[in-house]
PDB file of N, CA, C and O in Angstrom:
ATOM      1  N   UNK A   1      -8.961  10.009  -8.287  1.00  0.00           N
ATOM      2  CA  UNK A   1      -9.745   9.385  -7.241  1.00  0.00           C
ATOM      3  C   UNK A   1     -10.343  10.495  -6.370  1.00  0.00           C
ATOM      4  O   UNK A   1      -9.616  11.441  -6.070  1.00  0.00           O
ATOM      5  N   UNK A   2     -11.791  10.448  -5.882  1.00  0.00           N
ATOM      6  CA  UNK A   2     -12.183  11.480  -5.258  1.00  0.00           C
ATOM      7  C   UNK A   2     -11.867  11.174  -3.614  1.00  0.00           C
ATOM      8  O   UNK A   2     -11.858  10.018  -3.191  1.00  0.00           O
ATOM      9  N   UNK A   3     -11.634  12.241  -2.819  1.00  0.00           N
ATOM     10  CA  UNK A   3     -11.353  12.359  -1.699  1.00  0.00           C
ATOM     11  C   UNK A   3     -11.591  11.305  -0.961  1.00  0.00           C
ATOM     12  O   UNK A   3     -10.622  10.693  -0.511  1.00  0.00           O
ATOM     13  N   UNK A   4     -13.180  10.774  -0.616  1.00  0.00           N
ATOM     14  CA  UNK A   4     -13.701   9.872  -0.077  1.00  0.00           C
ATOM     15  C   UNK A   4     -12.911   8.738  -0.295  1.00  0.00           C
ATOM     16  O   UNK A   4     -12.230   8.411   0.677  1.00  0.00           O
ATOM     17  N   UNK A   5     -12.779   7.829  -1.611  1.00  0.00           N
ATOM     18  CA  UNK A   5     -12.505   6.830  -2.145  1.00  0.00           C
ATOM     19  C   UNK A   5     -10.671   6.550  -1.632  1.00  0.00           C
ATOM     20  O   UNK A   5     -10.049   5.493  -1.528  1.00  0.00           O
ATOM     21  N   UNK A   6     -10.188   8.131  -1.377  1.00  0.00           N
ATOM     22  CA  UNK A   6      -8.435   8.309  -0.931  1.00  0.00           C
ATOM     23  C   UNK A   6      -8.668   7.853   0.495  1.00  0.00           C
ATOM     24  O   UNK A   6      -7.957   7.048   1.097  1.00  0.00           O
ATOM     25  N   UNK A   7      -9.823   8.503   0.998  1.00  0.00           N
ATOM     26  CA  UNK A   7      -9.610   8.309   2.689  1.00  0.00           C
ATOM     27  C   UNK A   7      -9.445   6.763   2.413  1.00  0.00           C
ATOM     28  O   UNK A   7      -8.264   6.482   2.205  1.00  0.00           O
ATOM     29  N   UNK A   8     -10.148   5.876   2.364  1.00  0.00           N
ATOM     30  CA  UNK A   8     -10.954   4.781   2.558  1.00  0.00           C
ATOM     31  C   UNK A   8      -9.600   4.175   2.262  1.00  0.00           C
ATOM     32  O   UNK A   8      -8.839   3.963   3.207  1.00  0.00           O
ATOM     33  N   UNK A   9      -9.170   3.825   0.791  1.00  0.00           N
ATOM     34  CA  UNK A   9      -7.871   3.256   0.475  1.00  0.00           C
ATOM     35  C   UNK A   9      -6.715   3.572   1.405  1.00  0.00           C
ATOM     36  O   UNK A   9      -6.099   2.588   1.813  1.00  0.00           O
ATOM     37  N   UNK A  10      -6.226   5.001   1.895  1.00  0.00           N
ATOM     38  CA  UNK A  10      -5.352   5.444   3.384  1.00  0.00           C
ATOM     39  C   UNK A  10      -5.669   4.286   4.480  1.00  0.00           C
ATOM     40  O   UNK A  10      -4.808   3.576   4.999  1.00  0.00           O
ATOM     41  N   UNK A  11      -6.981   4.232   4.718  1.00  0.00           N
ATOM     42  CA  UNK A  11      -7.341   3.365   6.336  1.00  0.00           C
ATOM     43  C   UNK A  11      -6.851   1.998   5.568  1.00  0.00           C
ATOM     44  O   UNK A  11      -6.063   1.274   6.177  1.00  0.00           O
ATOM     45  N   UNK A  12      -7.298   1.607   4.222  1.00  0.00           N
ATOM     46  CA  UNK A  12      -6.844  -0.217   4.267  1.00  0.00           C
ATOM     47  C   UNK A  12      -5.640   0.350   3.743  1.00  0.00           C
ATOM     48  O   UNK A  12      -5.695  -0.146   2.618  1.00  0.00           O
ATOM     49  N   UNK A  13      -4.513   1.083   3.746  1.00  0.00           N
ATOM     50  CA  UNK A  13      -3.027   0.856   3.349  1.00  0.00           C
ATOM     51  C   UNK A  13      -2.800   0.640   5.157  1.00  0.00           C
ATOM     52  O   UNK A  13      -2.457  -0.427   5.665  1.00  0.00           O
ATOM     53  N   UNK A  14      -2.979   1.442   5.638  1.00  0.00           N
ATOM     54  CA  UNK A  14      -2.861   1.446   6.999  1.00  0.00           C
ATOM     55  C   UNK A  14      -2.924  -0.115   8.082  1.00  0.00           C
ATOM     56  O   UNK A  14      -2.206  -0.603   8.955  1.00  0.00           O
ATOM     57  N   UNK A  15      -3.985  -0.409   7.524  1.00  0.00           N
ATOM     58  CA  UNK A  15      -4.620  -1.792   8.677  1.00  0.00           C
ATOM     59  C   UNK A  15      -3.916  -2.622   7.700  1.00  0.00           C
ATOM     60  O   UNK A  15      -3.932  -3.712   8.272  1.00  0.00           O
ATOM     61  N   UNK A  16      -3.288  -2.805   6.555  1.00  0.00           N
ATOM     62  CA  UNK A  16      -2.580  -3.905   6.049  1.00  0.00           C
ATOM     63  C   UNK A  16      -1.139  -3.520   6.045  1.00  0.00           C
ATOM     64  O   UNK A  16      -0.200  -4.273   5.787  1.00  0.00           O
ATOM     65  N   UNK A  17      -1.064  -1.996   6.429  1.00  0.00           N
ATOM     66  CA  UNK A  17       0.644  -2.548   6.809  1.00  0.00           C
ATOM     67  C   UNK A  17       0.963  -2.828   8.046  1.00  0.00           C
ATOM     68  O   UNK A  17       1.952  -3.490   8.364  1.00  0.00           O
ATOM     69  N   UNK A  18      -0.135  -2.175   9.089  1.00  0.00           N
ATOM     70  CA  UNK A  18       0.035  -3.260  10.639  1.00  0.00           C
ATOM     71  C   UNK A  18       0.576  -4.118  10.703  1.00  0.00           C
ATOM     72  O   UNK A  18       1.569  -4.411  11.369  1.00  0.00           O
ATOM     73  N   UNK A  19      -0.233  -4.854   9.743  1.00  0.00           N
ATOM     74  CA  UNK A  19      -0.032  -6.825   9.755  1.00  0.00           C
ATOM     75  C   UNK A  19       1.339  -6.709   8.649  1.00  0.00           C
ATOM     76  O   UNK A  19       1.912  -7.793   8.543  1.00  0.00           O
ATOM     77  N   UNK A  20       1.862  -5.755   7.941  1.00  0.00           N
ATOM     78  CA  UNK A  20       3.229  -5.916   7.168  1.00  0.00           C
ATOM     79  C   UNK A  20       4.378  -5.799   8.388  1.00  0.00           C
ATOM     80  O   UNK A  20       5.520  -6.243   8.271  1.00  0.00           O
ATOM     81  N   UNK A  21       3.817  -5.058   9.686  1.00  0.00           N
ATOM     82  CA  UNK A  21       5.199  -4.702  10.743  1.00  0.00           C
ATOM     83  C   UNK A  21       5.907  -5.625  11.275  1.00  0.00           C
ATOM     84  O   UNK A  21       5.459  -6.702  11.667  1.00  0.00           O
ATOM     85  N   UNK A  22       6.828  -5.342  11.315  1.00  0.00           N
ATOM     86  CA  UNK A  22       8.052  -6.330  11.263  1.00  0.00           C
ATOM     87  C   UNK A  22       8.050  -7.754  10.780  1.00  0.00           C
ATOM     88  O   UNK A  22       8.455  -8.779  11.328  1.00  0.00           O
ATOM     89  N   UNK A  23       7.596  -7.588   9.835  1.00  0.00           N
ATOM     90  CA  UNK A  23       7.401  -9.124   8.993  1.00  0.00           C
ATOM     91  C   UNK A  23       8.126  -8.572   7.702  1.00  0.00           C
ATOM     92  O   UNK A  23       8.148  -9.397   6.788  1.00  0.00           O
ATOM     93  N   UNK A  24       8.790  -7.220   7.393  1.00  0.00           N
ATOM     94  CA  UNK A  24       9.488  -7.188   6.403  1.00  0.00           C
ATOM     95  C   UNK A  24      11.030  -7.950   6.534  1.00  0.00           C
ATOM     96  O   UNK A  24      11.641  -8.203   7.573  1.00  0.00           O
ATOM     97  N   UNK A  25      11.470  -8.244   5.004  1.00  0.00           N
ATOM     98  CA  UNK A  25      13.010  -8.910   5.233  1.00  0.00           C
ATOM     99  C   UNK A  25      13.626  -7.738   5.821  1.00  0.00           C
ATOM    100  O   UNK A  25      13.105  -6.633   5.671  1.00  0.00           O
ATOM    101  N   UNK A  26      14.963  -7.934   6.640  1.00  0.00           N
ATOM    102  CA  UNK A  26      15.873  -6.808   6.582  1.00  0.00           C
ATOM    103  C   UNK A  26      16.363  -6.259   5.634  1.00  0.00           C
ATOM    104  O   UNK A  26      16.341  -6.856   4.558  1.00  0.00           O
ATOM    105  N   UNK A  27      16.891  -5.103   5.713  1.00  0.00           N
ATOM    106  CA  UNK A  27      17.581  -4.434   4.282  1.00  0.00           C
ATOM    107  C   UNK A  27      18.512  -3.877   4.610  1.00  0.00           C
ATOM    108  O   UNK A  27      18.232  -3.340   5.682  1.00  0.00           O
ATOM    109  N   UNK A  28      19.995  -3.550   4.197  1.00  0.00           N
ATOM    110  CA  UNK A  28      20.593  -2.978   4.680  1.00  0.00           C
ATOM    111  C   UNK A  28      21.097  -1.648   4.431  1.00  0.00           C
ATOM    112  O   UNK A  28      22.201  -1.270   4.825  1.00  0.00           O
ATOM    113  N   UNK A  29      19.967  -0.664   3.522  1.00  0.00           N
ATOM    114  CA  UNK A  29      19.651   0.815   3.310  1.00  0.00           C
ATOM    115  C   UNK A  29      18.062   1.193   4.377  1.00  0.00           C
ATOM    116  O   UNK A  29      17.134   1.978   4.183  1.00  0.00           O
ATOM    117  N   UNK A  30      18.363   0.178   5.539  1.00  0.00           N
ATOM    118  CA  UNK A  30      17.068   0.857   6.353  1.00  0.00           C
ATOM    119  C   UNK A  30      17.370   0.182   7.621  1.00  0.00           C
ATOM    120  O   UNK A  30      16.583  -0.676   8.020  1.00  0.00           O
ATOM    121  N   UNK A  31      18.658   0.534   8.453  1.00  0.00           N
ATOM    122  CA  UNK A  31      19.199   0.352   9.305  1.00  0.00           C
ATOM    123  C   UNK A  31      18.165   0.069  10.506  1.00  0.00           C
ATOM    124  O   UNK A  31      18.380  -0.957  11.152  1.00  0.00           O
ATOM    125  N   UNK A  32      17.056   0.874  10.880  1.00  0.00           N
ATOM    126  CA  UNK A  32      15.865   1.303  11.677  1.00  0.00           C
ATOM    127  C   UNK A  32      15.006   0.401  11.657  1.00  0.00           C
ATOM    128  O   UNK A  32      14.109   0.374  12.501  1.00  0.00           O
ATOM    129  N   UNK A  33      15.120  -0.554  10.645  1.00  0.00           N
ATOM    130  CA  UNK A  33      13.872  -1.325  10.039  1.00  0.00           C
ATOM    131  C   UNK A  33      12.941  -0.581   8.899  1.00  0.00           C
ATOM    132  O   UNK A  33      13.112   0.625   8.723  1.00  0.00           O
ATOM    133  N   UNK A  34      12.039  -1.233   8.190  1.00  0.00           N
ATOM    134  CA  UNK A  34      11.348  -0.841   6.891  1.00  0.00           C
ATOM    135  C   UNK A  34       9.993  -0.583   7.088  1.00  0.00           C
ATOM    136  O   UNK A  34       9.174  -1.236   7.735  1.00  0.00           O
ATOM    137  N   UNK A  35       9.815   0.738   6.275  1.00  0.00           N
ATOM    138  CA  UNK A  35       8.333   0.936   6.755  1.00  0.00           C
ATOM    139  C   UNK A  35       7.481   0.430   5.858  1.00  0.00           C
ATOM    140  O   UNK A  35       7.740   0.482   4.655  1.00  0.00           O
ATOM    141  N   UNK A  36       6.346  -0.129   6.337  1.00  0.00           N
ATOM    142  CA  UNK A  36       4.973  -1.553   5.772  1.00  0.00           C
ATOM    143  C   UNK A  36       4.430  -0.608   5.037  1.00  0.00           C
ATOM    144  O   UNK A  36       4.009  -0.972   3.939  1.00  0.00           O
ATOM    145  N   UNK A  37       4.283   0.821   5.404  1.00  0.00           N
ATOM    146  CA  UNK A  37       2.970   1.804   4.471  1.00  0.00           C
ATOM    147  C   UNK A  37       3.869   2.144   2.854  1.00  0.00           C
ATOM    148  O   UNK A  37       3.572   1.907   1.683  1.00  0.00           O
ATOM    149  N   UNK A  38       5.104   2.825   3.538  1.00  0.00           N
ATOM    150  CA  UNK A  38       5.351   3.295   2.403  1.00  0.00           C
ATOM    151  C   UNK A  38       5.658   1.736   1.131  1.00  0.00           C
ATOM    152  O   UNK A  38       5.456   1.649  -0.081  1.00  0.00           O
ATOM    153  N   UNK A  39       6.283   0.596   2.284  1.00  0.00           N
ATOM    154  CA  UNK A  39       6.459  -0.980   1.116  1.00  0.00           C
ATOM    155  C   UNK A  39       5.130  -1.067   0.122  1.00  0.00           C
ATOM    156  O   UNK A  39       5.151  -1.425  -1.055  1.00  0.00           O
ATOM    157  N   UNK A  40       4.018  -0.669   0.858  1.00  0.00           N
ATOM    158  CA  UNK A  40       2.776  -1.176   0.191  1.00  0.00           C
ATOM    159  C   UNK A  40       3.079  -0.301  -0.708  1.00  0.00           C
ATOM    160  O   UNK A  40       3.423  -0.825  -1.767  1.00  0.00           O
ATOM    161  N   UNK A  41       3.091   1.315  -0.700  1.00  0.00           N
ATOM    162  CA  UNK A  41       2.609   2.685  -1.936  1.00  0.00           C
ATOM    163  C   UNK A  41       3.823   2.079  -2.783  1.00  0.00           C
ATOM    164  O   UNK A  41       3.703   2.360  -3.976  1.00  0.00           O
ATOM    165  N   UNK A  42       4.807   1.423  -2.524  1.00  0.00           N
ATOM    166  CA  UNK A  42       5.865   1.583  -3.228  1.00  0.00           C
ATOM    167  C   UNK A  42       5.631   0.309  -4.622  1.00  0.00           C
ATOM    168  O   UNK A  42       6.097   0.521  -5.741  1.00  0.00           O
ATOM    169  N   UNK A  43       4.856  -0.954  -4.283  1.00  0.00           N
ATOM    170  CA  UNK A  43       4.353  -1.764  -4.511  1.00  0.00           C
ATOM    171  C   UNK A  43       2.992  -1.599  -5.755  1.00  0.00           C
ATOM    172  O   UNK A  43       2.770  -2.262  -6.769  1.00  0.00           O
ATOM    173  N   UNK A  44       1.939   0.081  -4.890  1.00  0.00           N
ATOM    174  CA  UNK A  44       1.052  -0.084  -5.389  1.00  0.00           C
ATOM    175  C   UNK A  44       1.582   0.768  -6.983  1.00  0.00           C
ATOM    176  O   UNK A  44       0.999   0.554  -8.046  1.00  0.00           O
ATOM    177  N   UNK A  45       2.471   1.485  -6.884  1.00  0.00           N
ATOM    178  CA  UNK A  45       3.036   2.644  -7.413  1.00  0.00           C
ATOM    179  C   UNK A  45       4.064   1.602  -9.130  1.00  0.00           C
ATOM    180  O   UNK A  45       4.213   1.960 -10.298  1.00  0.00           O
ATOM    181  N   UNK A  46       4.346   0.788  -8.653  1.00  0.00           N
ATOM    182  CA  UNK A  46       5.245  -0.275  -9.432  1.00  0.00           C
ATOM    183  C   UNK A  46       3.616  -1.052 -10.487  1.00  0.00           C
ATOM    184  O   UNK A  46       3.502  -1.236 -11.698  1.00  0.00           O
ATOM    185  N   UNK A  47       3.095  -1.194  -9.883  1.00  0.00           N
ATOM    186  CA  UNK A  47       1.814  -2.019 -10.001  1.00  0.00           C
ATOM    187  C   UNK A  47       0.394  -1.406 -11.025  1.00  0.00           C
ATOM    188  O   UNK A  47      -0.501  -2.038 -11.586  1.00  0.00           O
ATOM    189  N   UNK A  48       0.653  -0.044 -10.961  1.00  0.00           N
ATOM    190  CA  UNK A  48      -0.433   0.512 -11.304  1.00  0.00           C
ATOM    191  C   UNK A  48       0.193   2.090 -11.978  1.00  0.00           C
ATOM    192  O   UNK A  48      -0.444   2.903 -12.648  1.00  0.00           O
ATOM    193  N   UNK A  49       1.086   2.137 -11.703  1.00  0.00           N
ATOM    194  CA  UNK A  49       1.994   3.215 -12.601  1.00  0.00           C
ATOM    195  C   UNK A  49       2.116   4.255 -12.346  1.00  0.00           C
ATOM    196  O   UNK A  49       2.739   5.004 -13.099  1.00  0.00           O
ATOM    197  N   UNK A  50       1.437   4.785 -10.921  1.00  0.00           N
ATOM    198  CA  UNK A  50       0.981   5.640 -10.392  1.00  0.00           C
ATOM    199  C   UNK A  50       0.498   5.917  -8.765  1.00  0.00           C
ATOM    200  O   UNK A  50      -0.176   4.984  -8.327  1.00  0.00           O
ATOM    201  N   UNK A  51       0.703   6.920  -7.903  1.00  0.00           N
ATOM    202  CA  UNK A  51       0.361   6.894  -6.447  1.00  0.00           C
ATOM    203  C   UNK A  51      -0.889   6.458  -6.190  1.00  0.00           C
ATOM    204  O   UNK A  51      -1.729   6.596  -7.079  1.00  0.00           O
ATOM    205  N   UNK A  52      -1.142   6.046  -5.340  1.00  0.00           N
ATOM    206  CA  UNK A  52      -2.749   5.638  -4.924  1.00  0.00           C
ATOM    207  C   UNK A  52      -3.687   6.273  -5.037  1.00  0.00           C
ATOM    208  O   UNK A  52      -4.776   5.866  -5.442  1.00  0.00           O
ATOM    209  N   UNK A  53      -3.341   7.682  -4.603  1.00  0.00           N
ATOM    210  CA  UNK A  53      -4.142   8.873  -4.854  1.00  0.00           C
ATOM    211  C   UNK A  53      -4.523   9.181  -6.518  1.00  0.00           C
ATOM    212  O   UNK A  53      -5.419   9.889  -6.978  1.00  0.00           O
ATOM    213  N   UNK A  54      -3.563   8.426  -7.165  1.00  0.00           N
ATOM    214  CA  UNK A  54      -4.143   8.865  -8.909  1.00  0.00           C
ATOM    215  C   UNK A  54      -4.349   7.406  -9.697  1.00  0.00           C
ATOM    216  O   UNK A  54      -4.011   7.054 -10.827  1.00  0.00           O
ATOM    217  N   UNK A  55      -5.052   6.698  -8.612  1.00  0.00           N
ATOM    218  CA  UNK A  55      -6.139   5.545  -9.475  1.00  0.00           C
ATOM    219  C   UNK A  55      -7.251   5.954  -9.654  1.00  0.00           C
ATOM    220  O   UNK A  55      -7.982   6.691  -8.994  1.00  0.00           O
ATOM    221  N   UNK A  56      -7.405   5.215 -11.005  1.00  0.00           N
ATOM    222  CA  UNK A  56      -9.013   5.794 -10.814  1.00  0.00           C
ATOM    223  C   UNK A  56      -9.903   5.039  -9.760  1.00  0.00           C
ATOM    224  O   UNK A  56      -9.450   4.056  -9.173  1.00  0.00           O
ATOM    225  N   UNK A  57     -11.343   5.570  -9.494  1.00  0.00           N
ATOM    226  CA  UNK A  57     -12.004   5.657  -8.521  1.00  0.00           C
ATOM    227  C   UNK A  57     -12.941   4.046  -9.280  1.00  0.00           C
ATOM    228  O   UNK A  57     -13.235   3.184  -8.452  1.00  0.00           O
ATOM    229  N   UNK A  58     -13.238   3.840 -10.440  1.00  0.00           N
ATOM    230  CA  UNK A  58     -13.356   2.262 -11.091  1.00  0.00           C
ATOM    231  C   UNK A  58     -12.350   1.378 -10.980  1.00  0.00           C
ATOM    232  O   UNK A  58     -12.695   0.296 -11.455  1.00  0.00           O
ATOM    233  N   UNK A  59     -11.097   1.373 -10.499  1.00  0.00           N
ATOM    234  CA  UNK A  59     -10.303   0.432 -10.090  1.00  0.00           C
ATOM    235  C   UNK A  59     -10.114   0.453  -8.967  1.00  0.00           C
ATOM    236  O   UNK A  59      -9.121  -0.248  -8.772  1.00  0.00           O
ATOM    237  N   UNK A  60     -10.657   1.047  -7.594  1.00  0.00           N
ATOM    238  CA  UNK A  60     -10.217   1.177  -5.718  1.00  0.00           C
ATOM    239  C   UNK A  60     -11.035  -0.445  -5.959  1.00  0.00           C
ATOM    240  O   UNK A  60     -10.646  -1.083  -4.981  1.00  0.00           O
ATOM    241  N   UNK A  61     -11.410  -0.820  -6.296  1.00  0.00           N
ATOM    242  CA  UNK A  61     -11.539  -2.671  -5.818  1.00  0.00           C
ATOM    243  C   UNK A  61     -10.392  -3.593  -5.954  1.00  0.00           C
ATOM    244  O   UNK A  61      -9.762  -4.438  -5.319  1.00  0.00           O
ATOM    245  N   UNK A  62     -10.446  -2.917  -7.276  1.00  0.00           N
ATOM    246  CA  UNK A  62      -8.744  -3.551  -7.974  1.00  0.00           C
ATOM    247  C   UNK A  62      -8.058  -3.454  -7.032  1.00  0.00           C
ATOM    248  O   UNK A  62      -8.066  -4.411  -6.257  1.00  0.00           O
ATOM    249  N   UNK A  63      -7.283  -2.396  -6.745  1.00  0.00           N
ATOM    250  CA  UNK A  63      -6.531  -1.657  -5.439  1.00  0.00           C
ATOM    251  C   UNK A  63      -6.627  -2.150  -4.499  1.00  0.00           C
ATOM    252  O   UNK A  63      -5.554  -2.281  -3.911  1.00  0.00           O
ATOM    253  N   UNK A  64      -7.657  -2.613  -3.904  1.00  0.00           N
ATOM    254  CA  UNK A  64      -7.897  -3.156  -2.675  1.00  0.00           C
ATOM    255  C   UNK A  64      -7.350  -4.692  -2.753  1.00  0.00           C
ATOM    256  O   UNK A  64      -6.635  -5.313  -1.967  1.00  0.00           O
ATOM    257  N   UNK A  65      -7.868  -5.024  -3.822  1.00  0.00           N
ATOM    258  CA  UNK A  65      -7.380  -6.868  -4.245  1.00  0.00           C
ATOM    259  C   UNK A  65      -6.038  -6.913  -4.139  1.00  0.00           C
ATOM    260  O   UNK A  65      -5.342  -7.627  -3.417  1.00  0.00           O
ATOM    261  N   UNK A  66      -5.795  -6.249  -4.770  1.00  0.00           N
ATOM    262  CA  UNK A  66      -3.697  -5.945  -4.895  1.00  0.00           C
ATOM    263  C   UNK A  66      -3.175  -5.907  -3.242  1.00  0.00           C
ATOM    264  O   UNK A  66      -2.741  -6.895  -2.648  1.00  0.00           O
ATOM    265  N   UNK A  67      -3.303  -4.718  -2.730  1.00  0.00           N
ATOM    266  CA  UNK A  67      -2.991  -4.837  -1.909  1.00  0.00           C
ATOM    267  C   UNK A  67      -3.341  -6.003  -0.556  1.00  0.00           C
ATOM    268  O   UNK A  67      -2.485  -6.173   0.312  1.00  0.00           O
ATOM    269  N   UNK A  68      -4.494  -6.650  -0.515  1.00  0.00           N
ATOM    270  CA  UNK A  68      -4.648  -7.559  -0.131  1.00  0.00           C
ATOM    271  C   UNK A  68      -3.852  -9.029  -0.282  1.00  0.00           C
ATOM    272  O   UNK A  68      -3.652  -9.831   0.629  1.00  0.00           O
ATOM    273  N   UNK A  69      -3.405  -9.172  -1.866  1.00  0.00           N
ATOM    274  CA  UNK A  69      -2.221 -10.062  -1.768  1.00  0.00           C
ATOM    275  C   UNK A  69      -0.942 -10.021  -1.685  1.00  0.00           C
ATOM    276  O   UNK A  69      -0.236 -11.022  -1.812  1.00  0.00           O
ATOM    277  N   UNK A  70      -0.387  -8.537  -1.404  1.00  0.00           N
ATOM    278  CA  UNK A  70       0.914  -8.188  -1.100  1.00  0.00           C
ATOM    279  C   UNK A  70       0.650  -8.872   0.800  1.00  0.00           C
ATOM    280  O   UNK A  70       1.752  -9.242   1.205  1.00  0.00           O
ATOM    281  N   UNK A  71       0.098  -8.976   1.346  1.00  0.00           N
ATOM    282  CA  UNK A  71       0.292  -9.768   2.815  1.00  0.00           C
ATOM    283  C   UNK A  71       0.044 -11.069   2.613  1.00  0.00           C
ATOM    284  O   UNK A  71       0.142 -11.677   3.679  1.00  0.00           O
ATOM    285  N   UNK A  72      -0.214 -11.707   1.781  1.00  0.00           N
ATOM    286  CA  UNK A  72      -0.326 -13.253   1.923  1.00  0.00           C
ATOM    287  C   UNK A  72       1.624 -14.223   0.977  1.00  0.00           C
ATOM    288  O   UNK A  72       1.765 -15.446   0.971  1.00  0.00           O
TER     289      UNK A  72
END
């Protein structure tokens, strides 16, 4: 994925794990509470086989769709 296409996907992991904060279940290996950014990479990473940063730049729509229904 080229730089540009990383920023862009960073800002919507960002503004959709806002809306993930404190709406995760509890867990009890995250005493502190759970973080929404890394739930999403961890999600997108299970999902696509790979970090966000190494999708290709023909699937950041895909990417975007995905992560868009991990909040609903």
């Amino acid at each position: 994925m080229n730089e540009a296409n990383k920023k862009i996907v960073w800002r919507f992991i960002q503004k959709h794990g806002d809306f993930l904060k404190d709406r995760l279940k509890p867990h009890p290996n995250h005493p502190n509470g759970r973080n929404p950014y890394a739930h999403i990479c961890f999600l997108v990473n299970q999902k696509f086989s790979c970090s966000y940063k190494d999708v290709c730049d023909g699937e950041v729509e895909q990417l975007k769709k995905f992560i868009l229904s991990i909040n609903k």
